[in-house]
PDB file as gemmi writes it, atoms N, CA and C in Angstrom:
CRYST1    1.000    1.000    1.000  90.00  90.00  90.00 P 1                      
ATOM      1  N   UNK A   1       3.616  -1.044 -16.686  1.00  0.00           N  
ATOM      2  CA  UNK A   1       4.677  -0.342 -16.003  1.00  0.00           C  
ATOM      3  C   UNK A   1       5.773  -1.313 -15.554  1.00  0.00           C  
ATOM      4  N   UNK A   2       5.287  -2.315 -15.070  1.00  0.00           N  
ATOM      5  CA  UNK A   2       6.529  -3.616 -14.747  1.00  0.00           C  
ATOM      6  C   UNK A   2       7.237  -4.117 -15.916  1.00  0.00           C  
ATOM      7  N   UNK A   3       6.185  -3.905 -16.973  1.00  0.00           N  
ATOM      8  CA  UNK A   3       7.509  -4.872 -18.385  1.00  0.00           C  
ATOM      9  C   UNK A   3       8.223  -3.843 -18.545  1.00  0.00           C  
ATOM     10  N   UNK A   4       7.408  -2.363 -18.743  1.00  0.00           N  
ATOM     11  CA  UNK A   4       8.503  -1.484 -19.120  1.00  0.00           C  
ATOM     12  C   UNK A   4       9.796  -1.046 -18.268  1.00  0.00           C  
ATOM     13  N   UNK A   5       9.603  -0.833 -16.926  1.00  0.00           N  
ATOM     14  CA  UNK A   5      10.687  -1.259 -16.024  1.00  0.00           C  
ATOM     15  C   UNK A   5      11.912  -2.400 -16.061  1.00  0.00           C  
ATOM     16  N   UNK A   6      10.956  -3.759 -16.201  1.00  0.00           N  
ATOM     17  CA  UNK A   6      12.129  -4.503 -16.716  1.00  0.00           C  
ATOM     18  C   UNK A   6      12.845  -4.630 -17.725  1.00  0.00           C  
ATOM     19  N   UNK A   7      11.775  -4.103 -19.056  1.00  0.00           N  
ATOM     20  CA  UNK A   7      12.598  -4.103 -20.525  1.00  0.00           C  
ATOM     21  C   UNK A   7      14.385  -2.872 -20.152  1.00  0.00           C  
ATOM     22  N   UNK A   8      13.661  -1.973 -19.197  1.00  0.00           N  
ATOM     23  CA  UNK A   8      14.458  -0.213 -19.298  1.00  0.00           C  
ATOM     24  C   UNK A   8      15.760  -1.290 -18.490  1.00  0.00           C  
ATOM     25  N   UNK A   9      15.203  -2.444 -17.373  1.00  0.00           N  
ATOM     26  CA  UNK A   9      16.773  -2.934 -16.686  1.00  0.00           C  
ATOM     27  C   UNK A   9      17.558  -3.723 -17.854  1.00  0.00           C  
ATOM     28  N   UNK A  10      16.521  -4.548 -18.363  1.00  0.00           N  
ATOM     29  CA  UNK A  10      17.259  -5.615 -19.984  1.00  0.00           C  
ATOM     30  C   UNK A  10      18.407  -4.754 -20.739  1.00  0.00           C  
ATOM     31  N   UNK A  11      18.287  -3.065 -20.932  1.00  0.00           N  
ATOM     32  CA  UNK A  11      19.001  -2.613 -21.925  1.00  0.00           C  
ATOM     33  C   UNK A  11      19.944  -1.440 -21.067  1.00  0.00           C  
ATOM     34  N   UNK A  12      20.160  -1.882 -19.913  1.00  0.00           N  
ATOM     35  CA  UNK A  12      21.107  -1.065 -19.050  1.00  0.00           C  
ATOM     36  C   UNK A  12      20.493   0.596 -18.695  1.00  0.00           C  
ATOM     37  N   UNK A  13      19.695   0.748 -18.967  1.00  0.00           N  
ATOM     38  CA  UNK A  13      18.872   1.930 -18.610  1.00  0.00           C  
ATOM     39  C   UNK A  13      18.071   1.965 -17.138  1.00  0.00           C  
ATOM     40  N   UNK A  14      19.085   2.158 -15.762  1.00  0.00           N  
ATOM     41  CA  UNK A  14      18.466   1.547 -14.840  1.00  0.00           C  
ATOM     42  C   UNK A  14      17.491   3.069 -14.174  1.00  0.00           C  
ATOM     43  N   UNK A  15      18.223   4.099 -14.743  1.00  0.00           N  
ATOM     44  CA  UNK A  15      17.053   4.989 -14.436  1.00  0.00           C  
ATOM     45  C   UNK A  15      16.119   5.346 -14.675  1.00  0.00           C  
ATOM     46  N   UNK A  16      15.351   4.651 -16.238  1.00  0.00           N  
ATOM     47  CA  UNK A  16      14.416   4.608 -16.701  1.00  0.00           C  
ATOM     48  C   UNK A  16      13.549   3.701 -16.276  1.00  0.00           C  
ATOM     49  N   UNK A  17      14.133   2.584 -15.363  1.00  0.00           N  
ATOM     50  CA  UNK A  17      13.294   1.159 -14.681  1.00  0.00           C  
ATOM     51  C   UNK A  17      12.630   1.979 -13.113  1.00  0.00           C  
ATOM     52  N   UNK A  18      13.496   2.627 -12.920  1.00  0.00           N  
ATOM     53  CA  UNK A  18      13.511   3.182 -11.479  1.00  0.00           C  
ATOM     54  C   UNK A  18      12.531   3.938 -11.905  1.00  0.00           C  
ATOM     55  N   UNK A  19      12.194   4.947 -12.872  1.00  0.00           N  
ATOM     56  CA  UNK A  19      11.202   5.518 -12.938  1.00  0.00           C  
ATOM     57  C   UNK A  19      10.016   5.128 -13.117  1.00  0.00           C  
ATOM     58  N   UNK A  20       9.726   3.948 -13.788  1.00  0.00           N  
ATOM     59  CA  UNK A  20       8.606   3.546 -13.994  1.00  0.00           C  
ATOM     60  C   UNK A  20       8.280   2.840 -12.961  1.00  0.00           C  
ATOM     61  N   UNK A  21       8.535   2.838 -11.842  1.00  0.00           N  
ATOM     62  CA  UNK A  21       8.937   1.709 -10.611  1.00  0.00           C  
ATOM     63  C   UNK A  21       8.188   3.146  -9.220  1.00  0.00           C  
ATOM     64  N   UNK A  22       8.999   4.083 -10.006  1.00  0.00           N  
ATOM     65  CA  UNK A  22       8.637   4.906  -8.662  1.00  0.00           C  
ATOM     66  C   UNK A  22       6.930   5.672  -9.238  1.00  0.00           C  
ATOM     67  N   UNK A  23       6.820   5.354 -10.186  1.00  0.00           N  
ATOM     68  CA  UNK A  23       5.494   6.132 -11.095  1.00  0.00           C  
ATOM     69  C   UNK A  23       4.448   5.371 -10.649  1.00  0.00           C  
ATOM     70  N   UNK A  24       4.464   4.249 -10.698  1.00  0.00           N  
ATOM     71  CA  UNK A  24       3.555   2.896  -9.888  1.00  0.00           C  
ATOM     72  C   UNK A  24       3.706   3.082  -8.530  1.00  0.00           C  
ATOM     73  N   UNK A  25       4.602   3.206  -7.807  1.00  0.00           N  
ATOM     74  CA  UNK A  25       4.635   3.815  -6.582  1.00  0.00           C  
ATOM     75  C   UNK A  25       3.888   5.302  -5.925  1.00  0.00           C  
ATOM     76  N   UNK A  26       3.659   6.050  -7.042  1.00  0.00           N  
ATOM     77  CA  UNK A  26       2.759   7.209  -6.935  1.00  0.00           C  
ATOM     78  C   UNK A  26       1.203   6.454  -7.307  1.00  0.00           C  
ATOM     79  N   UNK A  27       1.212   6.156  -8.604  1.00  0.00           N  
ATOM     80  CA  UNK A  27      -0.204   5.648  -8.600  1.00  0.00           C  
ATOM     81  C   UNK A  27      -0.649   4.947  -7.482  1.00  0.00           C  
ATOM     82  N   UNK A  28      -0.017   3.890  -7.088  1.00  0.00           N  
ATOM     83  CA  UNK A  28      -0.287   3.000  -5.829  1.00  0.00           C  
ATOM     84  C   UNK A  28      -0.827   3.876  -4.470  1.00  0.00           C  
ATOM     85  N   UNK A  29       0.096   4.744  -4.504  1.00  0.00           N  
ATOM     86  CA  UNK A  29      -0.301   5.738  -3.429  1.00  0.00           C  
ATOM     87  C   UNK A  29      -1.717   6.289  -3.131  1.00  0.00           C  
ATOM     88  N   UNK A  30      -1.425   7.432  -4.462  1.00  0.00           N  
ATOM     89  CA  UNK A  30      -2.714   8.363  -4.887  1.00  0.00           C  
ATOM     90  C   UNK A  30      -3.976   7.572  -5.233  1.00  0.00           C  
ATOM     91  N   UNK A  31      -4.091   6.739  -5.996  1.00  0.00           N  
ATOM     92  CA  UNK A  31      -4.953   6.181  -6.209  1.00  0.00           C  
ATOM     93  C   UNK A  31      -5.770   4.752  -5.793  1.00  0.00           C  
ATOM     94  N   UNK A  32      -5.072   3.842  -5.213  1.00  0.00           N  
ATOM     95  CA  UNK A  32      -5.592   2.575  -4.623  1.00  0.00           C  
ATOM     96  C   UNK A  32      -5.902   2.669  -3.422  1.00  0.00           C  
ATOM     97  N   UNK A  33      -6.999   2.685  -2.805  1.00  0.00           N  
ATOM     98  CA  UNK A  33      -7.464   2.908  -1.906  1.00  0.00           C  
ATOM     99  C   UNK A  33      -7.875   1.842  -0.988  1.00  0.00           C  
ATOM    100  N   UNK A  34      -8.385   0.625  -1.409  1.00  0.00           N  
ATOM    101  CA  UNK A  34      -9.570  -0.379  -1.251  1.00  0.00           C  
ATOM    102  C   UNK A  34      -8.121  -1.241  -0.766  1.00  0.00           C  
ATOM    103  N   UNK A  35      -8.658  -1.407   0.617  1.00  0.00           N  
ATOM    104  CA  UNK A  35      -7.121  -2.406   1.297  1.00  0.00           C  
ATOM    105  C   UNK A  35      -6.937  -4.005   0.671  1.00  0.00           C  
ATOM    106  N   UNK A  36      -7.901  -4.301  -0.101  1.00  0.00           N  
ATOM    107  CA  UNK A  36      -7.588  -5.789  -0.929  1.00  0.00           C  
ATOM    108  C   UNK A  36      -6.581  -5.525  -1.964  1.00  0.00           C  
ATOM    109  N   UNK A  37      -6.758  -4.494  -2.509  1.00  0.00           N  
ATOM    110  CA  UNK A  37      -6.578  -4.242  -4.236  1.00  0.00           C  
ATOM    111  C   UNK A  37      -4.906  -4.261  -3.568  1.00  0.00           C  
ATOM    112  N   UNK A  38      -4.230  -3.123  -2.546  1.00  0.00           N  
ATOM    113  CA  UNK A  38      -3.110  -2.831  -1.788  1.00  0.00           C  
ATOM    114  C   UNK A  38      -2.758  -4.218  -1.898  1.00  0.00           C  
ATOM    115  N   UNK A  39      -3.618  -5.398  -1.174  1.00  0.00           N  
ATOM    116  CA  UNK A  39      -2.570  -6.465  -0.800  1.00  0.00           C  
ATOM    117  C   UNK A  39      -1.885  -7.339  -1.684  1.00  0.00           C  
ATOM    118  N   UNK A  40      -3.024  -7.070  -2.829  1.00  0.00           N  
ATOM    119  CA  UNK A  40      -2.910  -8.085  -4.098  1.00  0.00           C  
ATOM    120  C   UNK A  40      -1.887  -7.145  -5.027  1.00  0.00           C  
ATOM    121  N   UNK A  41      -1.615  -5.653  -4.924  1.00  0.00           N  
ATOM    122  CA  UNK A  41      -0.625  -5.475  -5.275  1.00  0.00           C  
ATOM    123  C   UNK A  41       0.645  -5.151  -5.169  1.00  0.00           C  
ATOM    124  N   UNK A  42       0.780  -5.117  -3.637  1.00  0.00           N  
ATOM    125  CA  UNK A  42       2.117  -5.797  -3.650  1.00  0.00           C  
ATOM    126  C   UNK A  42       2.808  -6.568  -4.065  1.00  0.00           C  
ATOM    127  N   UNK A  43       2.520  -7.821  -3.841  1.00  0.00           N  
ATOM    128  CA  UNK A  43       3.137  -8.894  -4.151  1.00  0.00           C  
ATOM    129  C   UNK A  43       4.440  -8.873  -5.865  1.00  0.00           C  
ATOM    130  N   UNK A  44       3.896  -7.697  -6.307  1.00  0.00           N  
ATOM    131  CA  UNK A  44       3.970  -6.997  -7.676  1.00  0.00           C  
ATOM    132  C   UNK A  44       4.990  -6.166  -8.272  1.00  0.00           C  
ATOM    133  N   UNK A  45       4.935  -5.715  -6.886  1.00  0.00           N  
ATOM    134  CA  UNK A  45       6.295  -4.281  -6.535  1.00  0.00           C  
ATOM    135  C   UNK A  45       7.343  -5.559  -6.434  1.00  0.00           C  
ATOM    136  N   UNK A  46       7.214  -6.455  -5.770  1.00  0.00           N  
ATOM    137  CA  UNK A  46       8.069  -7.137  -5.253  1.00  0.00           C  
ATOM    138  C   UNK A  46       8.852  -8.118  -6.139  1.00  0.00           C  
ATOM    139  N   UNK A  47       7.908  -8.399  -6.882  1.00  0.00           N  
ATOM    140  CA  UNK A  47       8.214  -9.468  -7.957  1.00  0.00           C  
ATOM    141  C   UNK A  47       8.973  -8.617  -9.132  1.00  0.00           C  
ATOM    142  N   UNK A  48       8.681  -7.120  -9.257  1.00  0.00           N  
ATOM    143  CA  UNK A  48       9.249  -6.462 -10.422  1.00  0.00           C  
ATOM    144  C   UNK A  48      10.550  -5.936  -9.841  1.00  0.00           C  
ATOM    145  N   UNK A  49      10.803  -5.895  -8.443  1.00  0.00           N  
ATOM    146  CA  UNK A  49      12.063  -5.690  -7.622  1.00  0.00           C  
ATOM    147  C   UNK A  49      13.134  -6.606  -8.427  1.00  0.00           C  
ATOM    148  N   UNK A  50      12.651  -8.144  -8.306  1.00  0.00           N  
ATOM    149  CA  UNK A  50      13.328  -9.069  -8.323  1.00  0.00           C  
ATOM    150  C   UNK A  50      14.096  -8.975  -9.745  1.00  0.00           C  
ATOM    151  N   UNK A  51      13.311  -8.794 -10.674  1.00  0.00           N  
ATOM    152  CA  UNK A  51      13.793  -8.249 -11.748  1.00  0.00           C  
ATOM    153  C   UNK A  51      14.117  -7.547 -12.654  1.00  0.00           C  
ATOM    154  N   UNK A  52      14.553  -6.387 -11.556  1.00  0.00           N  
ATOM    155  CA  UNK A  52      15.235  -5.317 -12.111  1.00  0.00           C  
ATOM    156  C   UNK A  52      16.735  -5.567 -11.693  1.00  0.00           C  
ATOM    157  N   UNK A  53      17.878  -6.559 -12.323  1.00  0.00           N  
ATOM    158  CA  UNK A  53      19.066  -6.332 -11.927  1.00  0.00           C  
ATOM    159  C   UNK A  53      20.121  -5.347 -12.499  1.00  0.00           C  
ATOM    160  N   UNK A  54      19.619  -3.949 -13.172  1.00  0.00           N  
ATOM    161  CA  UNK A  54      20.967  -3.180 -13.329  1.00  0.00           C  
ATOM    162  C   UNK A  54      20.421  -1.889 -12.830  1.00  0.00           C  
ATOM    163  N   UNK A  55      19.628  -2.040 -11.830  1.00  0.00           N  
ATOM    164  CA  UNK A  55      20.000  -0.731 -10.730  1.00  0.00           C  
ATOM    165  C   UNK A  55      20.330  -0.271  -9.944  1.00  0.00           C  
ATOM    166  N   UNK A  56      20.931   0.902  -9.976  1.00  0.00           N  
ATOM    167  CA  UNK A  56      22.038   1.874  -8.985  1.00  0.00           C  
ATOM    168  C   UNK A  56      21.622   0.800  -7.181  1.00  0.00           C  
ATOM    169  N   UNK A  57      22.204   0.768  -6.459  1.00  0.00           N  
ATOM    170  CA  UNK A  57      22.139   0.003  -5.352  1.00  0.00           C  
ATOM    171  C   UNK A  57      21.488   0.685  -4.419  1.00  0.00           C  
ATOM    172  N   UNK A  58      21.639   1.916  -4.633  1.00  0.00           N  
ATOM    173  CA  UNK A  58      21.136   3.164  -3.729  1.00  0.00           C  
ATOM    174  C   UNK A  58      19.534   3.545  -4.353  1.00  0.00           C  
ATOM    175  N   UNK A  59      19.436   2.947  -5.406  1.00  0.00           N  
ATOM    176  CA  UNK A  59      17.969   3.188  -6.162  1.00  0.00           C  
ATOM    177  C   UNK A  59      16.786   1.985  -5.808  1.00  0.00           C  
ATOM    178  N   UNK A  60      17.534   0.651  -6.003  1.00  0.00           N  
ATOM    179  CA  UNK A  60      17.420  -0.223  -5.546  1.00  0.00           C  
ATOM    180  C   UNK A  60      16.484  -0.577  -3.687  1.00  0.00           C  
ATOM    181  N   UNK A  61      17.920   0.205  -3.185  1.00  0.00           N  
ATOM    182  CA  UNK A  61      17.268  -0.101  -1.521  1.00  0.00           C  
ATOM    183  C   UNK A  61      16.066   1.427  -1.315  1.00  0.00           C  
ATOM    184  N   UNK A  62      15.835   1.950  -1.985  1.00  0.00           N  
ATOM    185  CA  UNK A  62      15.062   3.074  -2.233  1.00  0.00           C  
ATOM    186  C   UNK A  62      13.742   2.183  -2.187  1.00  0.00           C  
ATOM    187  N   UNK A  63      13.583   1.370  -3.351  1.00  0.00           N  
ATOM    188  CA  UNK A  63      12.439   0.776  -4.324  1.00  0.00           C  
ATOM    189  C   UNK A  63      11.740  -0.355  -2.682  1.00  0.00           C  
ATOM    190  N   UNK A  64      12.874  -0.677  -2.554  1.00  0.00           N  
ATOM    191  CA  UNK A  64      12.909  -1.959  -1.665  1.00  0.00           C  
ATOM    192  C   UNK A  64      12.542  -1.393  -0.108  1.00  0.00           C  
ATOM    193  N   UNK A  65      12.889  -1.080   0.279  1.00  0.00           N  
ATOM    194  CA  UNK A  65      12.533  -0.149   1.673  1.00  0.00           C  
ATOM    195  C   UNK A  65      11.110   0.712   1.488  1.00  0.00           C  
ATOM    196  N   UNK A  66      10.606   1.454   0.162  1.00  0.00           N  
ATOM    197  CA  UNK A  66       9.267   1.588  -0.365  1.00  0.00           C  
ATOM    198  C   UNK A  66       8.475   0.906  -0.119  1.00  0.00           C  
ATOM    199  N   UNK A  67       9.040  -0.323  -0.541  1.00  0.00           N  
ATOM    200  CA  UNK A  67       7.658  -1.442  -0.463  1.00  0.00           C  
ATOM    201  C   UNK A  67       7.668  -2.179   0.489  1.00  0.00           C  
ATOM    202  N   UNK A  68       8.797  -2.319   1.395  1.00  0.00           N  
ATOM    203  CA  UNK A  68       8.796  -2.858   3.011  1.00  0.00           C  
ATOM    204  C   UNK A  68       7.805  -1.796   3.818  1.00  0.00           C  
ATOM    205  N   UNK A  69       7.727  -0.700   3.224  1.00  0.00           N  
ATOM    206  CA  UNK A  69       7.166  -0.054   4.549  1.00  0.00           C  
ATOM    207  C   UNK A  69       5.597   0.153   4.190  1.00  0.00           C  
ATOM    208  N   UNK A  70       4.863   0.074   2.573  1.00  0.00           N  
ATOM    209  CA  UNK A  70       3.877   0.297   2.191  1.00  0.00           C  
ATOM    210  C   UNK A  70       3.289  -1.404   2.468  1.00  0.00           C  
ATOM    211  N   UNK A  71       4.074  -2.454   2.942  1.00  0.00           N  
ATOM    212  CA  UNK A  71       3.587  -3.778   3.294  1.00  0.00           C  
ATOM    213  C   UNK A  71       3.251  -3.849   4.521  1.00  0.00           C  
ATOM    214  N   UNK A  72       4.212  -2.757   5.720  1.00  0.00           N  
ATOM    215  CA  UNK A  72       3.852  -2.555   6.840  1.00  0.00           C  
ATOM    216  C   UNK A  72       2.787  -2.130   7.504  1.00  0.00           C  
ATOM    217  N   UNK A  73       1.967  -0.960   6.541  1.00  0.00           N  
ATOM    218  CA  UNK A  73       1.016  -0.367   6.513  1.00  0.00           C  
ATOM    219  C   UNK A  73      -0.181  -1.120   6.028  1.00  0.00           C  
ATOM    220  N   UNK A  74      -0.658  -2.165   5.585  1.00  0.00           N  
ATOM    221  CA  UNK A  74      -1.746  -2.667   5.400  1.00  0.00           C  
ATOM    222  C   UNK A  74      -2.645  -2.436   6.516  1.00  0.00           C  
ATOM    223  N   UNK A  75      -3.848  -2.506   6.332  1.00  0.00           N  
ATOM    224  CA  UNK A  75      -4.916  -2.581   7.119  1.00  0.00           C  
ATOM    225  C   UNK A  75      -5.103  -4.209   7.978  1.00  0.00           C  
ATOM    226  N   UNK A  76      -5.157  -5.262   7.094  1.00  0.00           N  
ATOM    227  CA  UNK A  76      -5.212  -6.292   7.698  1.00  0.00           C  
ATOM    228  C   UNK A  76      -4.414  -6.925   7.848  1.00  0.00           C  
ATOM    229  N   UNK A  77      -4.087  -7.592   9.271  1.00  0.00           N  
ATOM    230  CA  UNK A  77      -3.196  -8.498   9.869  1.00  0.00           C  
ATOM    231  C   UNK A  77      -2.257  -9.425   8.988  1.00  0.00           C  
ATOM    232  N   UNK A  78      -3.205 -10.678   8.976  1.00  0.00           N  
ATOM    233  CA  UNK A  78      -2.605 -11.616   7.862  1.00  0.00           C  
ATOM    234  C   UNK A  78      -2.147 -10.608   6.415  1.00  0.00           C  
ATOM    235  N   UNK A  79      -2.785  -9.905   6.123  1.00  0.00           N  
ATOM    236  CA  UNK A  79      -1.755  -9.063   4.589  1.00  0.00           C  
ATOM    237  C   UNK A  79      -0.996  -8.644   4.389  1.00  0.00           C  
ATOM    238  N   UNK A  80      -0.747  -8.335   5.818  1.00  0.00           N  
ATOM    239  CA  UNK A  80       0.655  -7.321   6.600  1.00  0.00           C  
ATOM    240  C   UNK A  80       1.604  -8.252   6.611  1.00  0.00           C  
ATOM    241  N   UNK A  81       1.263  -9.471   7.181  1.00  0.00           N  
ATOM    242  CA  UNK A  81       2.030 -10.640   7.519  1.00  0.00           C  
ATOM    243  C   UNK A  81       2.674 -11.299   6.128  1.00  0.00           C  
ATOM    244  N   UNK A  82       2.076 -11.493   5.387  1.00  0.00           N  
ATOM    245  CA  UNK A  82       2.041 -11.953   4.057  1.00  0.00           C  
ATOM    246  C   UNK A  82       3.004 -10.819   2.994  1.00  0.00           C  
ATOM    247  N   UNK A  83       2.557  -9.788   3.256  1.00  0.00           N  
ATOM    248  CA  UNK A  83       3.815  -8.766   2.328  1.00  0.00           C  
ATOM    249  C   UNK A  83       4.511  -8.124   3.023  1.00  0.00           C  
ATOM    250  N   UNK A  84       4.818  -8.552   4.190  1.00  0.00           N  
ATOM    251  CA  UNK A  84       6.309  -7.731   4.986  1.00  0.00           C  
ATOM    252  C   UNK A  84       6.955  -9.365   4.421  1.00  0.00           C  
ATOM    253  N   UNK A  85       6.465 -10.619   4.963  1.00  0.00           N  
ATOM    254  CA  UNK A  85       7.042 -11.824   4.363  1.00  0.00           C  
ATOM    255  C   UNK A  85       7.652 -11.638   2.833  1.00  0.00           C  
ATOM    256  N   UNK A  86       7.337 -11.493   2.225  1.00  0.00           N  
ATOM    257  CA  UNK A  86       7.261 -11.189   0.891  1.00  0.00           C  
ATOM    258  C   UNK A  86       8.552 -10.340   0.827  1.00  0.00           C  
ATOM    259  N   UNK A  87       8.389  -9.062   1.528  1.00  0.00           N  
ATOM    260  CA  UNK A  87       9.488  -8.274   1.259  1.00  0.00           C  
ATOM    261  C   UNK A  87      10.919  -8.606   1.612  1.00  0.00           C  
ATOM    262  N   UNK A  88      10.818  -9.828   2.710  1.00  0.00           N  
ATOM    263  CA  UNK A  88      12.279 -10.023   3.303  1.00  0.00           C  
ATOM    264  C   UNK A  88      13.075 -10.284   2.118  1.00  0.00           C  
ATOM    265  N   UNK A  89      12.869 -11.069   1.284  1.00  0.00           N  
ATOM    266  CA  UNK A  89      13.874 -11.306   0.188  1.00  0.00           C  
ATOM    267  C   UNK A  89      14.550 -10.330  -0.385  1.00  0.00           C  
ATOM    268  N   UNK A  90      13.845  -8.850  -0.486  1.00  0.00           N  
ATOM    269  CA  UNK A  90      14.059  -8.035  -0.965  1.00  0.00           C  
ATOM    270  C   UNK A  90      15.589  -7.565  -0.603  1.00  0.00           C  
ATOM    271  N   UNK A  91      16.045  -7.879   0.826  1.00  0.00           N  
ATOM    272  CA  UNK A  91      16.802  -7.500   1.635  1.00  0.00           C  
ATOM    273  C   UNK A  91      17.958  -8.344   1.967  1.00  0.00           C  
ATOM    274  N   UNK A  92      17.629  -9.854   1.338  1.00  0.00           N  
ATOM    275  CA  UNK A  92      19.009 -10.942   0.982  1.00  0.00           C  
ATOM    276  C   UNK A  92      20.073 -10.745   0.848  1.00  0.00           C  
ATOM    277  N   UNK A  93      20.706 -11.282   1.606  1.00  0.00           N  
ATOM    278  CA  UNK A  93      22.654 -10.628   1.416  1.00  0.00           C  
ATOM    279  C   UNK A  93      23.526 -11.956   0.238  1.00  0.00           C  
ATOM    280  N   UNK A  94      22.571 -12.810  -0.213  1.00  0.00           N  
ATOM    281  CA  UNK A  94      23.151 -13.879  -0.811  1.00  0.00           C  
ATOM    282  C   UNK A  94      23.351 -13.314  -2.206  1.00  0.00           C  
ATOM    283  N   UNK A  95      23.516 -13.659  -3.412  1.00  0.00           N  
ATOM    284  CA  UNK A  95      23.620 -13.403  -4.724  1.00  0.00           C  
ATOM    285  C   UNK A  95      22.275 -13.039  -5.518  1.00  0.00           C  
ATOM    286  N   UNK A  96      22.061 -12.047  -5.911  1.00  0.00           N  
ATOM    287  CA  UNK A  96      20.908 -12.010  -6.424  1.00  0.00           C  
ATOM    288  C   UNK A  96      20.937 -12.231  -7.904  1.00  0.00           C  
ATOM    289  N   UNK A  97      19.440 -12.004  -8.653  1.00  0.00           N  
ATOM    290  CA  UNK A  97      19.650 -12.218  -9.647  1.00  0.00           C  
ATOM    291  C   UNK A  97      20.429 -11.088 -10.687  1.00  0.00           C  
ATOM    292  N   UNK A  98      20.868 -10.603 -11.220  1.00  0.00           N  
ATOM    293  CA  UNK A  98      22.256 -10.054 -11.490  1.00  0.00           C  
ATOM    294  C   UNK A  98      23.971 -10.795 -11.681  1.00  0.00           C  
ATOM    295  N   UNK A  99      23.763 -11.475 -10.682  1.00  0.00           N  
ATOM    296  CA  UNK A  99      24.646 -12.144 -10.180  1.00  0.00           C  
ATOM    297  C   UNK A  99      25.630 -11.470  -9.414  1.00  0.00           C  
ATOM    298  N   UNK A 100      25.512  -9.944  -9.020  1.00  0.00           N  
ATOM    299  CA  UNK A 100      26.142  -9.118  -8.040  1.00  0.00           C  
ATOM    300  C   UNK A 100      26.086 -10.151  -6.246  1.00  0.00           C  
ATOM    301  N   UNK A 101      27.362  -9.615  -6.263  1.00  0.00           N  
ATOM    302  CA  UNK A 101      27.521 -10.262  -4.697  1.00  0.00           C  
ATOM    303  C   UNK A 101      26.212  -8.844  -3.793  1.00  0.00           C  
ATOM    304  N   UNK A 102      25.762  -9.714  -2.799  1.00  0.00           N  
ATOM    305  CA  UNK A 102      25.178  -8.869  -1.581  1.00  0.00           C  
ATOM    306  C   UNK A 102      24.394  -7.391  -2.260  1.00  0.00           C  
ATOM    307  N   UNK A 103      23.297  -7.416  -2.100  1.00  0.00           N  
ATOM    308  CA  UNK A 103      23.009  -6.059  -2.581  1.00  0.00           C  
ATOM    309  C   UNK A 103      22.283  -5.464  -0.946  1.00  0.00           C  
ATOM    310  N   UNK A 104      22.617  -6.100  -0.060  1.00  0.00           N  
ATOM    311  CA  UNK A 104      22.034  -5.515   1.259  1.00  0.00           C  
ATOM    312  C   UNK A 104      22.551  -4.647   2.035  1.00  0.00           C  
ATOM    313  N   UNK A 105      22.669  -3.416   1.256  1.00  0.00           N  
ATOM    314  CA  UNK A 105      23.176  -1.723   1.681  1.00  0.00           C  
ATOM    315  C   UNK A 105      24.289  -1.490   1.028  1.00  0.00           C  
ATOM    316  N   UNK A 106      24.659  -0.003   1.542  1.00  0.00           N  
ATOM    317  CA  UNK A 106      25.795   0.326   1.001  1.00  0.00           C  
ATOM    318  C   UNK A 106      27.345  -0.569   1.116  1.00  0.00           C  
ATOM    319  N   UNK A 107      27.598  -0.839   2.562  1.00  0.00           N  
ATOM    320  CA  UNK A 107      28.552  -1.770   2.854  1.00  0.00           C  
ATOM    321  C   UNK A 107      28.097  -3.118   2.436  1.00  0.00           C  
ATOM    322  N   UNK A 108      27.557  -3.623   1.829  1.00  0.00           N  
ATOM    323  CA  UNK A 108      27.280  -5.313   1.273  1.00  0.00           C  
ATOM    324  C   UNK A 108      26.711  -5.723   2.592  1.00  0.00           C  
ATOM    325  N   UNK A 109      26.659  -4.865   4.318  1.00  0.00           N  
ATOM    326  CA  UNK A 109      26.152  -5.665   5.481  1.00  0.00           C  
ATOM    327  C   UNK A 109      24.180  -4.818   5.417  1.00  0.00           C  
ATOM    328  N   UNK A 110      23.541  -5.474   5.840  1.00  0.00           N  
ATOM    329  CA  UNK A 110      22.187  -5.079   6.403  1.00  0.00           C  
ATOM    330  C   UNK A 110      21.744  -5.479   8.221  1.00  0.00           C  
TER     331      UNK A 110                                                      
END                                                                             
């Protein structure tokens, strides 16, 4: 689901990345239960965030605010600690990869 997400951002198809992005986001939901498997897959959402650069900005802080808040929710302390960490990048006002100025909200401010 992550290559195909990133292949769908490679060929300007950013709603086809978003979908496979939010489909893993349902599985993740519905189905992972066991609070290790959660921590170890985050890190995942996050990393396939990073490289998705041709989506809508509003799809984007969708994906990204998803996985800030499903990092919030861990069961254990340190995991919580470890993928809310994780997620701050998500939320960088510097240049991302894209090379788009600021992707941190609608106004470029967060």
């Amino acid at each position: 689901s992550r290559r195909a997400a990133r292949a769908g951002s490679r060929c300007g198809e950013d709603k086809v990345a978003y979908d496979f992005v939010s489909q893993a986001f349902v599985v993740y939901e519905d189905e992972i239960s066991d609070s290790k498997a959660q921590a170890e897959l985050l890190p995942l959402f996050t990393g396939a965030l990073h490289t998705l650069a041709a989506l809508d900005p509003d799809d984007y802080d969708t994906l990204a605010t998803g996985t800030a808040k499903h990092a919030a929710r861990l069961l254990r302390k340190p995991d919580q600690c470890r993928a809310v960490y994780s997620c701050a990048c998500l939320f960088w006002n510097g240049t991302p990869r894209g090379g788009e100025e600021g992707r941190g909200g609608k106004d470029g401010k967060r």
